[in-house]
mmCIF file of the N, C-alpha and C atoms, coordinates in Angstrom:
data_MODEL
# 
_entry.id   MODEL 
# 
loop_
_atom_site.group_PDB 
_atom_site.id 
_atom_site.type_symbol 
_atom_site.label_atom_id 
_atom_site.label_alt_id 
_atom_site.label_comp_id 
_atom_site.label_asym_id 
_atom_site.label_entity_id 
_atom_site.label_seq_id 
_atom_site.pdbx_PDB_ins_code 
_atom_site.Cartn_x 
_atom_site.Cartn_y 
_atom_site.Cartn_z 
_atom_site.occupancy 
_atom_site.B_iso_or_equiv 
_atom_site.pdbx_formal_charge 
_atom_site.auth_seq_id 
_atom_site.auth_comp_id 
_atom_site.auth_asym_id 
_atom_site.auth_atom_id 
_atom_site.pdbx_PDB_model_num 
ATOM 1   N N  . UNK A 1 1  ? 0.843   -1.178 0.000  1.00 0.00 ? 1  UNK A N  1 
ATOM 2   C CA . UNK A 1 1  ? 0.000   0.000  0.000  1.00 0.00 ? 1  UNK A CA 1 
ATOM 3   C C  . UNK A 1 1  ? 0.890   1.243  0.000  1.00 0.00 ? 1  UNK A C  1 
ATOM 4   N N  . UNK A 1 2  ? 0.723   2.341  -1.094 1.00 0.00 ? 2  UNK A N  1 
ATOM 5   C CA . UNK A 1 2  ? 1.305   3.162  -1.150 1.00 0.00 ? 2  UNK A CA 1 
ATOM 6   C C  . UNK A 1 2  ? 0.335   4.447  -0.441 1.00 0.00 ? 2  UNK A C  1 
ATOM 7   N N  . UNK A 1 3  ? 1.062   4.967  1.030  1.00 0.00 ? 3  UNK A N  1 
ATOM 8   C CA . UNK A 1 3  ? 0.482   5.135  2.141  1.00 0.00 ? 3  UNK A CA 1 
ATOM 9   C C  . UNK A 1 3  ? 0.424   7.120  0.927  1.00 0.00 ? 3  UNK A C  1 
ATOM 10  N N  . UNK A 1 4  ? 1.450   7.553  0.584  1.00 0.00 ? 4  UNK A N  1 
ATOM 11  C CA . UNK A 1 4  ? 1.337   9.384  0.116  1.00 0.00 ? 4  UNK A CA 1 
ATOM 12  C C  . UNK A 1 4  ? 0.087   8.957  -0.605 1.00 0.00 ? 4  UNK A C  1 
ATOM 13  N N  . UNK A 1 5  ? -0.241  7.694  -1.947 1.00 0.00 ? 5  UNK A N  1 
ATOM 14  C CA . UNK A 1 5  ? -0.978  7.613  -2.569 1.00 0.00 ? 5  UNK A CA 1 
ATOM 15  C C  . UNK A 1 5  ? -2.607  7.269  -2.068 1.00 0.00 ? 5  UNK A C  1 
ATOM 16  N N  . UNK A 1 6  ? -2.884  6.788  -1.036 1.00 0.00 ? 6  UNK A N  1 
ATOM 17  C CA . UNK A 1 6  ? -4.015  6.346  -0.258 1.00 0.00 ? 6  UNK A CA 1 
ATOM 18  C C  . UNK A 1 6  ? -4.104  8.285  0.516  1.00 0.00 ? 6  UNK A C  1 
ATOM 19  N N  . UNK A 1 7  ? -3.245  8.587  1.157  1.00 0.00 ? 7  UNK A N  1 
ATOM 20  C CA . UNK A 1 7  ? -3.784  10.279 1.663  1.00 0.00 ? 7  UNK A CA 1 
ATOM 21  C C  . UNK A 1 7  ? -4.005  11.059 0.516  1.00 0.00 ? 7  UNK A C  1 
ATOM 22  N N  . UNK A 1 8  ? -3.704  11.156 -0.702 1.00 0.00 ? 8  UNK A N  1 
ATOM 23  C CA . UNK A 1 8  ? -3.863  12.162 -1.485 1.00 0.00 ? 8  UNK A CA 1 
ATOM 24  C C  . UNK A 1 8  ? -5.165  11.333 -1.708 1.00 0.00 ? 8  UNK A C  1 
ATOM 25  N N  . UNK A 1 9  ? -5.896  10.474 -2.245 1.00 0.00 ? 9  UNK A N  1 
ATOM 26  C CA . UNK A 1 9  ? -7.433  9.860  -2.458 1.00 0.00 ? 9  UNK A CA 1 
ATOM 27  C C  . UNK A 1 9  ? -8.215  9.834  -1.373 1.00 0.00 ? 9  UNK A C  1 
ATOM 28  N N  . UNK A 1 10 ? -7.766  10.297 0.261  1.00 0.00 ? 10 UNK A N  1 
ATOM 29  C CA . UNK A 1 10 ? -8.694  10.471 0.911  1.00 0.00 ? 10 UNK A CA 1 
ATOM 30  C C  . UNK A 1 10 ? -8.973  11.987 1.220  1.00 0.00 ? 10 UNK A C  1 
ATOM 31  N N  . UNK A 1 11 ? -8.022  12.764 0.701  1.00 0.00 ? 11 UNK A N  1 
ATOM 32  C CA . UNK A 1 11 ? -7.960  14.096 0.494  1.00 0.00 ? 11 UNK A CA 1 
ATOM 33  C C  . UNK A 1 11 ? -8.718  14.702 0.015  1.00 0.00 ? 11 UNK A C  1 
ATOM 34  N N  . UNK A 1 12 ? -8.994  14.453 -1.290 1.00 0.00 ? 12 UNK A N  1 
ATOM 35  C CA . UNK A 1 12 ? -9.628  14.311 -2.453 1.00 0.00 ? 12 UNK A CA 1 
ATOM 36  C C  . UNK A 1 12 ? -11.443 14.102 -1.926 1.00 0.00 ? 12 UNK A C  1 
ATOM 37  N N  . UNK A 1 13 ? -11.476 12.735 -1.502 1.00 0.00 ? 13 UNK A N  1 
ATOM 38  C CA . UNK A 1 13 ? -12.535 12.256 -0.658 1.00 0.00 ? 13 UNK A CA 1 
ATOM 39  C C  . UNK A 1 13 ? -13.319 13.648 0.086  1.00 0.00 ? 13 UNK A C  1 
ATOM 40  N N  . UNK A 1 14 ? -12.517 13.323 1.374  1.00 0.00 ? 14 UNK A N  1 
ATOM 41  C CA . UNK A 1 14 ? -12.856 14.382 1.906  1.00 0.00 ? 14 UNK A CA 1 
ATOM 42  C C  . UNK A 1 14 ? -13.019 16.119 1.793  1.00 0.00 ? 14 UNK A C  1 
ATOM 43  N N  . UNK A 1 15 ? -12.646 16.902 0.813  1.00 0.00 ? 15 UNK A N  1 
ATOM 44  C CA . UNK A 1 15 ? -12.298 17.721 0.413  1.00 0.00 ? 15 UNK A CA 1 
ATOM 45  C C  . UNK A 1 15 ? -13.553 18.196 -0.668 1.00 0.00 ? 15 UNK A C  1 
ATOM 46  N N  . UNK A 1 16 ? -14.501 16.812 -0.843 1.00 0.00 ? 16 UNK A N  1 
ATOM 47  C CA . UNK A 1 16 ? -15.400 17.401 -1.996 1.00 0.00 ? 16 UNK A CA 1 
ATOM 48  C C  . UNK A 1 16 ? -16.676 16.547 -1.387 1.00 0.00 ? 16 UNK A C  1 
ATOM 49  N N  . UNK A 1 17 ? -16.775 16.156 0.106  1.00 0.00 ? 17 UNK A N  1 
ATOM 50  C CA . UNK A 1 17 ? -17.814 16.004 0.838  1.00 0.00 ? 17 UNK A CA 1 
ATOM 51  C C  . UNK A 1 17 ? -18.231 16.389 1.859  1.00 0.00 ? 17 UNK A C  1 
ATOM 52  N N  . UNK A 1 18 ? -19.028 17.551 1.861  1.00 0.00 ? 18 UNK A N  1 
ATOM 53  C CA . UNK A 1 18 ? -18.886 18.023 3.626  1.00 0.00 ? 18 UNK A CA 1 
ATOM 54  C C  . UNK A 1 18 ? -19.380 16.797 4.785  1.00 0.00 ? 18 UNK A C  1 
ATOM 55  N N  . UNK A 1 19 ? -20.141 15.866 4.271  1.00 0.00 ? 19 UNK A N  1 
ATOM 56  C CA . UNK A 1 19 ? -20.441 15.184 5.414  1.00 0.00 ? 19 UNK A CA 1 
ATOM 57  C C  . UNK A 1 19 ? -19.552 14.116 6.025  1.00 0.00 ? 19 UNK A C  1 
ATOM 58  N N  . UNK A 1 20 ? -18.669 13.881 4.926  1.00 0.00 ? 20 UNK A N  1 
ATOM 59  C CA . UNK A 1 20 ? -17.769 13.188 5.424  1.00 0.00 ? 20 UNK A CA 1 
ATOM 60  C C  . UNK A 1 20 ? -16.412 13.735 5.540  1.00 0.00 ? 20 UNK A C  1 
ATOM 61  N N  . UNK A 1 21 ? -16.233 14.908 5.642  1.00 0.00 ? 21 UNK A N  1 
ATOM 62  C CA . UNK A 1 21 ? -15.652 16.085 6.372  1.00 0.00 ? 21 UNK A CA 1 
ATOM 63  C C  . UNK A 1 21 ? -15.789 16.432 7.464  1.00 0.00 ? 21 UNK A C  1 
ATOM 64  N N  . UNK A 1 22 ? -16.856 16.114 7.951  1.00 0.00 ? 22 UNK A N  1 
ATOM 65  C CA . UNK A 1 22 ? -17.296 16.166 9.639  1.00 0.00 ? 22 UNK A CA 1 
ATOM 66  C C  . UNK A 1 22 ? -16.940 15.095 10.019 1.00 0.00 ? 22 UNK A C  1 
ATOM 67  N N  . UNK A 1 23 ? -17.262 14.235 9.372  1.00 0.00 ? 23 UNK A N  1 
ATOM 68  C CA . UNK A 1 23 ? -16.939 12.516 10.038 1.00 0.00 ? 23 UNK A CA 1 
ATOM 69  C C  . UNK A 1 23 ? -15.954 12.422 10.690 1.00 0.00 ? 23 UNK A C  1 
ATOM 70  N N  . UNK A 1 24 ? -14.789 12.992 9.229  1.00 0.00 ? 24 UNK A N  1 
ATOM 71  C CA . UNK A 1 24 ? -13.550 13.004 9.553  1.00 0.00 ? 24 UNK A CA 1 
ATOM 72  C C  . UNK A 1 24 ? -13.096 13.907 10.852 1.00 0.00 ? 24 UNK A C  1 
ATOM 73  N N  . UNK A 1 25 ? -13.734 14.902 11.380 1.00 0.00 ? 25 UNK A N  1 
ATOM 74  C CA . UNK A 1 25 ? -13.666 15.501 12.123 1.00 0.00 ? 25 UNK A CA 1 
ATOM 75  C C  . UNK A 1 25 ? -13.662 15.279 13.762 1.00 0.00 ? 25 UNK A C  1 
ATOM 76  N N  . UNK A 1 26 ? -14.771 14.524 13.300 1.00 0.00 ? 26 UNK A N  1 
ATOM 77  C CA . UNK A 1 26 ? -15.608 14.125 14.700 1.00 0.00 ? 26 UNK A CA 1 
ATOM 78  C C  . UNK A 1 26 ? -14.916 12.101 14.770 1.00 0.00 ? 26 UNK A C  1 
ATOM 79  N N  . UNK A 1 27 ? -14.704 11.735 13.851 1.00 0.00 ? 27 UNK A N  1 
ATOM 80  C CA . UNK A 1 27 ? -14.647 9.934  13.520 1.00 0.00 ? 27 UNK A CA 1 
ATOM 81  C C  . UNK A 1 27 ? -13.545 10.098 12.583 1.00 0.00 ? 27 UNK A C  1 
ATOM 82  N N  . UNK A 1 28 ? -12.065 10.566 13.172 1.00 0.00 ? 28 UNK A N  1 
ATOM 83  C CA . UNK A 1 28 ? -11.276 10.212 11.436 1.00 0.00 ? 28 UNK A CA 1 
ATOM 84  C C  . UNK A 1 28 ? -11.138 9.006  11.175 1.00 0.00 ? 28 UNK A C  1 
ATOM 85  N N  . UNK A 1 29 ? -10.976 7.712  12.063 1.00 0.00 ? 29 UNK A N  1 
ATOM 86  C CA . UNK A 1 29 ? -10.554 6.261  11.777 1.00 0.00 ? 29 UNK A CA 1 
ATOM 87  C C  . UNK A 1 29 ? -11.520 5.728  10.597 1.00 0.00 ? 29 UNK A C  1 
ATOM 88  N N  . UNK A 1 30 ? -13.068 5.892  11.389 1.00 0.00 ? 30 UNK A N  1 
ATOM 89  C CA . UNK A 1 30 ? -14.212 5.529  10.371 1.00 0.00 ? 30 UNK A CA 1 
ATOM 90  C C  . UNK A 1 30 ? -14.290 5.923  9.122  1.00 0.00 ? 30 UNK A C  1 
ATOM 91  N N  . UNK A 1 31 ? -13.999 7.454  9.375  1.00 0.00 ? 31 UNK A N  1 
ATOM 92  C CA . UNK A 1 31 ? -14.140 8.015  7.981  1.00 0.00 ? 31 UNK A CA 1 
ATOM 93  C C  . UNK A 1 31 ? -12.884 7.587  6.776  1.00 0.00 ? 31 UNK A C  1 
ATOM 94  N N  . UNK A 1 32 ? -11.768 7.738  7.513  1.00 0.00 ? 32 UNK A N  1 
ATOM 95  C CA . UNK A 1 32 ? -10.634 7.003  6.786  1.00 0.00 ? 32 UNK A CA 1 
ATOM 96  C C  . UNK A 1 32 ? -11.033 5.722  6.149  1.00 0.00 ? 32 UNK A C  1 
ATOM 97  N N  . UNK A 1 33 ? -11.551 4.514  7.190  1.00 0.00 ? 33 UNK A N  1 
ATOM 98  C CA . UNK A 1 33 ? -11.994 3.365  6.561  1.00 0.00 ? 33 UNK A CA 1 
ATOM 99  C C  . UNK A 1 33 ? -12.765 3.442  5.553  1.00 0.00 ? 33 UNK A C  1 
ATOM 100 N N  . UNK A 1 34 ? -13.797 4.237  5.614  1.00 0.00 ? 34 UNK A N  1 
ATOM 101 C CA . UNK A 1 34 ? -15.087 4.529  4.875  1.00 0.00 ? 34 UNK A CA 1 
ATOM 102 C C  . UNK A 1 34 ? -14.650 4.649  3.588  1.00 0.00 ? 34 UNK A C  1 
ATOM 103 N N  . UNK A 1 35 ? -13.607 5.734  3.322  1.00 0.00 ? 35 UNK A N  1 
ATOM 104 C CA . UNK A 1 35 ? -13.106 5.563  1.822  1.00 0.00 ? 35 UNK A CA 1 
ATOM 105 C C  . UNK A 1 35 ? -12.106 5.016  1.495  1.00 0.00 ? 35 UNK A C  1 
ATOM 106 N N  . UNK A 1 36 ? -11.772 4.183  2.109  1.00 0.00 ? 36 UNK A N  1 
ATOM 107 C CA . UNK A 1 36 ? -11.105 3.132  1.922  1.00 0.00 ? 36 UNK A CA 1 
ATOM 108 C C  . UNK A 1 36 ? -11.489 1.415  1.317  1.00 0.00 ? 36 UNK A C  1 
ATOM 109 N N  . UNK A 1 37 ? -12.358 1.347  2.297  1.00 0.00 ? 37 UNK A N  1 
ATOM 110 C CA . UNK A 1 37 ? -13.417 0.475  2.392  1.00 0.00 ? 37 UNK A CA 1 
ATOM 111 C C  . UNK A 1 37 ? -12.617 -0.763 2.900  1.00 0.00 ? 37 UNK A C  1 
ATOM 112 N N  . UNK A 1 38 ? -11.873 -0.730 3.453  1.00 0.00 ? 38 UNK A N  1 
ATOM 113 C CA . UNK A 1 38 ? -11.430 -2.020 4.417  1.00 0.00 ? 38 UNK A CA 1 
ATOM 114 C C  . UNK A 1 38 ? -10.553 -1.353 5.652  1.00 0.00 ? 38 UNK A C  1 
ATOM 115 N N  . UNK A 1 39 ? -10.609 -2.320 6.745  1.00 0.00 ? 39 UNK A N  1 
ATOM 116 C CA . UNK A 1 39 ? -10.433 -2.196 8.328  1.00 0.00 ? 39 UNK A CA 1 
ATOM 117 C C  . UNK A 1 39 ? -8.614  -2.607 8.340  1.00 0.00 ? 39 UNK A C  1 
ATOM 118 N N  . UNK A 1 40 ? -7.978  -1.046 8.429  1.00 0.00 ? 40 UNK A N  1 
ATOM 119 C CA . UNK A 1 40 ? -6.640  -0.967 8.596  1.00 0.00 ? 40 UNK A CA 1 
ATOM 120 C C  . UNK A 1 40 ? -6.360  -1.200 10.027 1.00 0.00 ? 40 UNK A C  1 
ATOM 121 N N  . UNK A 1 41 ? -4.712  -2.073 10.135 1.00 0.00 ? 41 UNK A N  1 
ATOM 122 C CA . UNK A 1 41 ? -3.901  -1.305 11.279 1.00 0.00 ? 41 UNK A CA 1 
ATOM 123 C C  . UNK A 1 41 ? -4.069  -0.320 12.144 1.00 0.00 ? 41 UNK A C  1 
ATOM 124 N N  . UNK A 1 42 ? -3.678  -0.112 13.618 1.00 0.00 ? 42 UNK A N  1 
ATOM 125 C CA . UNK A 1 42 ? -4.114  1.023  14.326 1.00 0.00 ? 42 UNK A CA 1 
ATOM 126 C C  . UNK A 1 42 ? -2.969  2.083  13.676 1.00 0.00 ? 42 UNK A C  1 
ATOM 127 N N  . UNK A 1 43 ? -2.015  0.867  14.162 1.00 0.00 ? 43 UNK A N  1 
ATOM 128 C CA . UNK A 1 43 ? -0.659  1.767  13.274 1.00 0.00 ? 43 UNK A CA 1 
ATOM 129 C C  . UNK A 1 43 ? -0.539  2.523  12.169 1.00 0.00 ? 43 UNK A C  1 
ATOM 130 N N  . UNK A 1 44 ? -1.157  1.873  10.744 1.00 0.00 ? 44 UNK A N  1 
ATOM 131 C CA . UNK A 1 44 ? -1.037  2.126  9.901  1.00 0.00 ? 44 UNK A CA 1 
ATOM 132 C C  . UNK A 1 44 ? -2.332  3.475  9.697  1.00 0.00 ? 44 UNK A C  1 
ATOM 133 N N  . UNK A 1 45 ? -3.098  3.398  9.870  1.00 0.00 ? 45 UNK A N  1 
ATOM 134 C CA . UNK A 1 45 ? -4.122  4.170  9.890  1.00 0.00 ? 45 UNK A CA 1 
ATOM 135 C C  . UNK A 1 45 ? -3.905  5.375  10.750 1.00 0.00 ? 45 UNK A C  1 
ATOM 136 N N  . UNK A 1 46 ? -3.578  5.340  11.632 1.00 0.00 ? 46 UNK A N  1 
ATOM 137 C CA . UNK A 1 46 ? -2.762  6.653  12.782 1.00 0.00 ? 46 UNK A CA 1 
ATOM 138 C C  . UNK A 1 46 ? -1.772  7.194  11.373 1.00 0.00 ? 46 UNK A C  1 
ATOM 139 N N  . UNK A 1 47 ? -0.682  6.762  11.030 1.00 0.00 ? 47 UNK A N  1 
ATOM 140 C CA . UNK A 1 47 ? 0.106   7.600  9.576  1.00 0.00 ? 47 UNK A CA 1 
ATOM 141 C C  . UNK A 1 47 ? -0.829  8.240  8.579  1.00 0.00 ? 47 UNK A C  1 
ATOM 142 N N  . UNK A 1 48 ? -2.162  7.185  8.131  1.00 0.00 ? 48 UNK A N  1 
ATOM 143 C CA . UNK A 1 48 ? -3.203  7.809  7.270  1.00 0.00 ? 48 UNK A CA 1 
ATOM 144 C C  . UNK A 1 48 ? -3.500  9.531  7.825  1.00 0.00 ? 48 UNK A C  1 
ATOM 145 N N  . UNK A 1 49 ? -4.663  9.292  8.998  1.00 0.00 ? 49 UNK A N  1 
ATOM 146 C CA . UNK A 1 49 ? -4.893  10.028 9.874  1.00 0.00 ? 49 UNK A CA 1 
ATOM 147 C C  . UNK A 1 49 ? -3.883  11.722 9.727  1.00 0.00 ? 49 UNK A C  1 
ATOM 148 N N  . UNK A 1 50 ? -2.675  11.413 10.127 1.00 0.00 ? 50 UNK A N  1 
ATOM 149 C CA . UNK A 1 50 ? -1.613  12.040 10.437 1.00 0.00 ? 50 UNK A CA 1 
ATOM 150 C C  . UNK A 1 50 ? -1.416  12.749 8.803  1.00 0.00 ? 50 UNK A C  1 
ATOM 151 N N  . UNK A 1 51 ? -1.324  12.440 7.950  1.00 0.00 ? 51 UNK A N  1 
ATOM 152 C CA . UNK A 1 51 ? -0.977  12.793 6.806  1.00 0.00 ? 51 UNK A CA 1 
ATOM 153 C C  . UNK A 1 51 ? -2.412  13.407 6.198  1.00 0.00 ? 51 UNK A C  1 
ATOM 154 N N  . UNK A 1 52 ? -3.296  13.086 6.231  1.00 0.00 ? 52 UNK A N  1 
ATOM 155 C CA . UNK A 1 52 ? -4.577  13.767 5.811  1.00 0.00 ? 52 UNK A CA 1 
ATOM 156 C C  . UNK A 1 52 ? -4.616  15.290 6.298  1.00 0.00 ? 52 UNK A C  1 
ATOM 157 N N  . UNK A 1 53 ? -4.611  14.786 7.856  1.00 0.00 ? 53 UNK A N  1 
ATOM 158 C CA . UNK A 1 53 ? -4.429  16.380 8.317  1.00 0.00 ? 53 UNK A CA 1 
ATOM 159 C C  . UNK A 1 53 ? -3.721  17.289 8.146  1.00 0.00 ? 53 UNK A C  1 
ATOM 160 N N  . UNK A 1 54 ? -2.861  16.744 8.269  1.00 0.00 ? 54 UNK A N  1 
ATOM 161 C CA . UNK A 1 54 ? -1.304  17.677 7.523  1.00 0.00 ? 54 UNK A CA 1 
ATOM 162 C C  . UNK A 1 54 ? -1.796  18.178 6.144  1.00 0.00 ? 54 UNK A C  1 
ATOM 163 N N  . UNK A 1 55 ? -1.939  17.676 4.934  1.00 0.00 ? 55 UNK A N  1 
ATOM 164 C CA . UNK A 1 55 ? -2.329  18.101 3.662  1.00 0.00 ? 55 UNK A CA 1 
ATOM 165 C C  . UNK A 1 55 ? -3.633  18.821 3.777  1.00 0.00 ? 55 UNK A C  1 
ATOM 166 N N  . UNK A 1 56 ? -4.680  18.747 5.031  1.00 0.00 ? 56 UNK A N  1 
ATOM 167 C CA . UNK A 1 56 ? -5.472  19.254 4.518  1.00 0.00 ? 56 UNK A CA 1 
ATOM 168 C C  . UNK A 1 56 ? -5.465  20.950 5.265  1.00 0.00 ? 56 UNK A C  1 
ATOM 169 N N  . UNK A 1 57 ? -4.418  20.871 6.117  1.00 0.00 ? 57 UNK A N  1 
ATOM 170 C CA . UNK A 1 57 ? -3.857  22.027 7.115  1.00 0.00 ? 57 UNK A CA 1 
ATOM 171 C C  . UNK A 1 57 ? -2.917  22.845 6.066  1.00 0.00 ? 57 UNK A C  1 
ATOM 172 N N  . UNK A 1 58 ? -2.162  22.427 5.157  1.00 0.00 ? 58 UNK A N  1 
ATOM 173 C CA . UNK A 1 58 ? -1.446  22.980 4.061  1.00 0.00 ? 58 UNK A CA 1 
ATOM 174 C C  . UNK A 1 58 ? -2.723  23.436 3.191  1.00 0.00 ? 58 UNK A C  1 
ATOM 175 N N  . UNK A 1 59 ? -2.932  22.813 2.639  1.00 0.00 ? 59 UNK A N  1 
ATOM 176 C CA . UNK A 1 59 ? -4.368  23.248 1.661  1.00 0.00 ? 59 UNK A CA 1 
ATOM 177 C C  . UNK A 1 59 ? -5.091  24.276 2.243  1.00 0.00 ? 59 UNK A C  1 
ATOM 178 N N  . UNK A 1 60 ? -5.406  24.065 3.416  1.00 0.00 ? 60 UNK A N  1 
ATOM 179 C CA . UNK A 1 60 ? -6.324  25.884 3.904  1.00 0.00 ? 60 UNK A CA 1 
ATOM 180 C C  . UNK A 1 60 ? -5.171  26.425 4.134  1.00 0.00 ? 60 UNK A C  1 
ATOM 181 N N  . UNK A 1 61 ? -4.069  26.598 4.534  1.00 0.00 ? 61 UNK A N  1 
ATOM 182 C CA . UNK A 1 61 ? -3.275  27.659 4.948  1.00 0.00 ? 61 UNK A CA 1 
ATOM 183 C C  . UNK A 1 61 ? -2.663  27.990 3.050  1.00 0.00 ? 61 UNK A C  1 
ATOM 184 N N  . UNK A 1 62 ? -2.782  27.463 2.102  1.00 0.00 ? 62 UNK A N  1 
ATOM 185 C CA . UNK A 1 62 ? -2.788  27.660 0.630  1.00 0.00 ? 62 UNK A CA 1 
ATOM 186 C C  . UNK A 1 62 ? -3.830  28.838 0.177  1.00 0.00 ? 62 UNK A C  1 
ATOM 187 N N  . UNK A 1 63 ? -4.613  28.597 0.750  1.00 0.00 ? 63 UNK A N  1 
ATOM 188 C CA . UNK A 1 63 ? -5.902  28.692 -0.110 1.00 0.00 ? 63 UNK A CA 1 
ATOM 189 C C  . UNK A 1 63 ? -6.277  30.153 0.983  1.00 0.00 ? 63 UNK A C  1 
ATOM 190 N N  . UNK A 1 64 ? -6.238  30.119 1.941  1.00 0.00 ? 64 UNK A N  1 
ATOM 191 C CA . UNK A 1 64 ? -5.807  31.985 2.755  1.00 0.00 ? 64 UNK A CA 1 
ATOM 192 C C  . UNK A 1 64 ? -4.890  32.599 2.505  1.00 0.00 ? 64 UNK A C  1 
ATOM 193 N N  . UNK A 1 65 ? -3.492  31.918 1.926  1.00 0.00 ? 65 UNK A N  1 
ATOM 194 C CA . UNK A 1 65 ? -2.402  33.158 1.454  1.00 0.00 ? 65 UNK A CA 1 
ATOM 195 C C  . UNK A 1 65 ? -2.918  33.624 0.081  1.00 0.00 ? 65 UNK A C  1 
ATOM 196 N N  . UNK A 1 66 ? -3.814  32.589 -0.742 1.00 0.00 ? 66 UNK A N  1 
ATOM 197 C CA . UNK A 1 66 ? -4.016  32.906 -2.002 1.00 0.00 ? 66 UNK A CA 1 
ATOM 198 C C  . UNK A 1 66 ? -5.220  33.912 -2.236 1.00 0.00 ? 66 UNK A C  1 
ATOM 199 N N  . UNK A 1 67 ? -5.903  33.833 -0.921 1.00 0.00 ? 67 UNK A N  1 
ATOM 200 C CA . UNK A 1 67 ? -7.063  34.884 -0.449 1.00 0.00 ? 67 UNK A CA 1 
ATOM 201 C C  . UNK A 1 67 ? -6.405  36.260 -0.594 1.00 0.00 ? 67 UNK A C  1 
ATOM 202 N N  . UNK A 1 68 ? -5.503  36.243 0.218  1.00 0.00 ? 68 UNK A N  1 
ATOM 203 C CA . UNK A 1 68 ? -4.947  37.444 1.072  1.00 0.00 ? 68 UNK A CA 1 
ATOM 204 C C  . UNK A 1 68 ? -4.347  38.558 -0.391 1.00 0.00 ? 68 UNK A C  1 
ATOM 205 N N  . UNK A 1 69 ? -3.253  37.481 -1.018 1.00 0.00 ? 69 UNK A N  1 
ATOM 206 C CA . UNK A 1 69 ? -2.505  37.914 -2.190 1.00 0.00 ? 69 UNK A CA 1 
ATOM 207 C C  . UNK A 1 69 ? -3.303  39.031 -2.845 1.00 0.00 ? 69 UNK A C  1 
ATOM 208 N N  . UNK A 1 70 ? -4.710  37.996 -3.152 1.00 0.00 ? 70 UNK A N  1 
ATOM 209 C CA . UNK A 1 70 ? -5.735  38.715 -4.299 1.00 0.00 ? 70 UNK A CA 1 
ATOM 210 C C  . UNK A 1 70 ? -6.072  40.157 -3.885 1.00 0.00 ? 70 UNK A C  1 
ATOM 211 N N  . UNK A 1 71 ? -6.200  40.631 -2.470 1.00 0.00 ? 71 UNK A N  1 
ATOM 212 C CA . UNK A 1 71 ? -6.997  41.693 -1.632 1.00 0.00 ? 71 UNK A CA 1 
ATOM 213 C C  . UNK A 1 71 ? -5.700  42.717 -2.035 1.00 0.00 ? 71 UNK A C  1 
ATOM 214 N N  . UNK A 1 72 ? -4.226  42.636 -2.117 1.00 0.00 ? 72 UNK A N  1 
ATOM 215 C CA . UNK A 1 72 ? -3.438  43.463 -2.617 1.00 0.00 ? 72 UNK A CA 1 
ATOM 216 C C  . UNK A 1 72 ? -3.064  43.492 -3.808 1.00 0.00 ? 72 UNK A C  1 
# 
């Protein structure tokens, strides 16, 4: 399992569903599984987890400098 390639498709996932944007919020394991569709590692799924957030913490902090830019 190529773990960058499984976070960028749950990225993706999550990123163009609000309800499972909350999930992830409130349930990331489930929601991780959910688009996944099979029952990972605690281990392995904690790295999922970990890397989603990260990309999706880059992506809004992207997407406010690119806000900001436009206003000057």
């Amino acid at each position: 399992m190529d773990i960058k390639e499984k976070i960028k498709e749950i990225v993706e996932e999550i990123t163009k569903n609000p309800s499972l944007k909350k999930q992830f919020e409130k349930e990331p394991i489930k929601a991780v599984e959910q688009v996944l569709g099979v029952d990972l590692p605690d281990d392995v799924i904690e790295k999922i987890i970990d890397g989603v957030k990260a990309k999706i913490t880059v992506d809004n902090v992207s997407d406010i400098a690119g806000a900001i830019k436009k206003l000057f």
